[in-house]
C-alpha positions as CSV (number, residue, x, y, z in Angstrom):
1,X,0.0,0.0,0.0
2,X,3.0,2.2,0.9
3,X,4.2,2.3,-3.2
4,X,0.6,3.1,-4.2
5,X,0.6,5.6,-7.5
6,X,-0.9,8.8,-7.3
7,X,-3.7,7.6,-10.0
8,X,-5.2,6.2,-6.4
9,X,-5.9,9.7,-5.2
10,X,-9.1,10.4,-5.2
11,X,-8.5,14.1,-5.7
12,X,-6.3,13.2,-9.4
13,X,-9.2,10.8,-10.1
14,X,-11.9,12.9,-9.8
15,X,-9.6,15.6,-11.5
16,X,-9.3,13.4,-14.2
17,X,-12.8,12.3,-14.6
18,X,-13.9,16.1,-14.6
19,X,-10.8,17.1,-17.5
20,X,-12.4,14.4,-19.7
21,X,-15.7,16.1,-20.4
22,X,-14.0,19.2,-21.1
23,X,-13.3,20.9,-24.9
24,X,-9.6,22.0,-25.1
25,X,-10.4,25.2,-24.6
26,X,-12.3,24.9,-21.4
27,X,-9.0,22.6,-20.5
28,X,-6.6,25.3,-21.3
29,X,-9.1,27.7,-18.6
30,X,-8.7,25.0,-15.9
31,X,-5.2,24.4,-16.2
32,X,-4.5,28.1,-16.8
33,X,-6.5,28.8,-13.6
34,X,-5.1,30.6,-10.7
35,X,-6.1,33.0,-7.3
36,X,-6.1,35.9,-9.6
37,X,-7.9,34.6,-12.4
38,X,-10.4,33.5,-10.0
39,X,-10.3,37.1,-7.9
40,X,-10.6,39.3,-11.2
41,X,-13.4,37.0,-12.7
42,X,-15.4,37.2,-9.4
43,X,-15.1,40.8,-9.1
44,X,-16.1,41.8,-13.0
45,X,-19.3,39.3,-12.2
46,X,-20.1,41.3,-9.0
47,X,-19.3,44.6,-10.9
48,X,-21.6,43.9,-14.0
49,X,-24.5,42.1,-11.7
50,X,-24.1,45.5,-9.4
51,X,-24.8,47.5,-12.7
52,X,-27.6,45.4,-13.5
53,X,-29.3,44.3,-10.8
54,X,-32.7,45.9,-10.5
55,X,-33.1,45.2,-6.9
56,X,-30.1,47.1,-6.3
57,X,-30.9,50.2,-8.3
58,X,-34.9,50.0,-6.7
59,X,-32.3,50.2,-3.4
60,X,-30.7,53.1,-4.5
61,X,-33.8,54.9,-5.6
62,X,-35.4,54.1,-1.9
63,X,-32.5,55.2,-0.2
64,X,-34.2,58.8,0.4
65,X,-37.2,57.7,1.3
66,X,-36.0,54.9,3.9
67,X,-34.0,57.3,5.6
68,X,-36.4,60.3,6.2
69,X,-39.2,57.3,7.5
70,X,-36.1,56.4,9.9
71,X,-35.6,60.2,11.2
72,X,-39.2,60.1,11.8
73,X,-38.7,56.9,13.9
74,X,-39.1,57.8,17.3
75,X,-42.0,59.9,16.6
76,X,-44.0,57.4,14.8
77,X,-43.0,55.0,18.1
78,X,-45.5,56.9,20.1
79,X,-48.2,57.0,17.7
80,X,-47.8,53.2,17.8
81,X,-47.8,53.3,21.7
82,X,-50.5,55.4,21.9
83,X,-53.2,53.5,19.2
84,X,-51.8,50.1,19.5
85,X,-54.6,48.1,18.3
86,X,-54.1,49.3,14.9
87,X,-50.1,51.4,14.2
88,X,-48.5,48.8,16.3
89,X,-48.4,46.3,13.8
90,X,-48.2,48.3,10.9
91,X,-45.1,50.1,12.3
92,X,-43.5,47.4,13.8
93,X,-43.7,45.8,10.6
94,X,-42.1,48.9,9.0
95,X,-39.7,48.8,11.9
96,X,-38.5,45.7,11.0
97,X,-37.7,46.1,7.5
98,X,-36.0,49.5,8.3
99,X,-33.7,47.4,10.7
100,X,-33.3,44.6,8.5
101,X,-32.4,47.1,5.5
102,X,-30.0,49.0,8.2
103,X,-28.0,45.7,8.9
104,X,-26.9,44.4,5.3
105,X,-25.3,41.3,6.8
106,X,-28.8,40.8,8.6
107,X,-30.3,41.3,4.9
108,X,-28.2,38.5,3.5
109,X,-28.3,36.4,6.7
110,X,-31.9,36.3,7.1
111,X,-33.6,33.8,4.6
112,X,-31.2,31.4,5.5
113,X,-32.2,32.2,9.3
114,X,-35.8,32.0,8.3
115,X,-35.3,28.6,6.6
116,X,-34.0,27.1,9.3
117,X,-36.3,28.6,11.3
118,X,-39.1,26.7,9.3
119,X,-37.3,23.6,9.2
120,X,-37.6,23.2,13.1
121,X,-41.0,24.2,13.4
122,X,-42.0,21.4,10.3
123,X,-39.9,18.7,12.6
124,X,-41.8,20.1,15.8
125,X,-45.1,19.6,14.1
């Protein structure tokens, strides 16, 4: 077992298995392949998807808006406090997407919290 060949490794063997359903010139990306191929490739994507995203220019658009609604905040609070039966959930709604848009890792974070979050209440049940 000691003298084994590399051919045994599954890394080179799934390597090799992968190389096979590749044209040459998809070979001659893979093997040409490095850090900063991978780094400038990445960041053009995330440059041209920031350009084109629509959910990032309806962002930009909002800005304004979202920010004047949270300078108005506190006051809205106690309007909610006051007639709780109807502005509390409609402003702690609000409230929560203003945080949740305030906290970009939160934003990216929370569907995958939320999934999780259903897949223990479907095992509960």
């Amino acid at each position: 077992m000691a003298g084994a060949s590399t051919n045994d490794d599954p890394w080179s063997l799934a390597c090799g298995r992968y190389m096979e359903d590749l044209d040459e010139e998809e070979k001659k990306l893979f093997e040409t392949a490095s850090l900063g191929n991978l780094f400038r490739s990445a960041s053009a994507a995330q440059k041209h998807h920031e350009e084109q995203s629509k959910a990032r220019a309806m962002s930009r658009k909002l800005e304004p808006f979202v920010s004047a609604i949270c300078q108005y905040g506190e006051a809205l609070d106690v309007y909610s406090n006051t007639y709780s039966l109807a502005m509390a959930p409609l402003w702690g709604s609000i409230r929560v997407l203003l945080h949740v848009k305030s906290n970009p890792q939160l934003a990216s974070a929370l569907p995958t919290v939320l999934y999780k979050q259903i897949l223990i209440y479907a095992d509960i049940r």
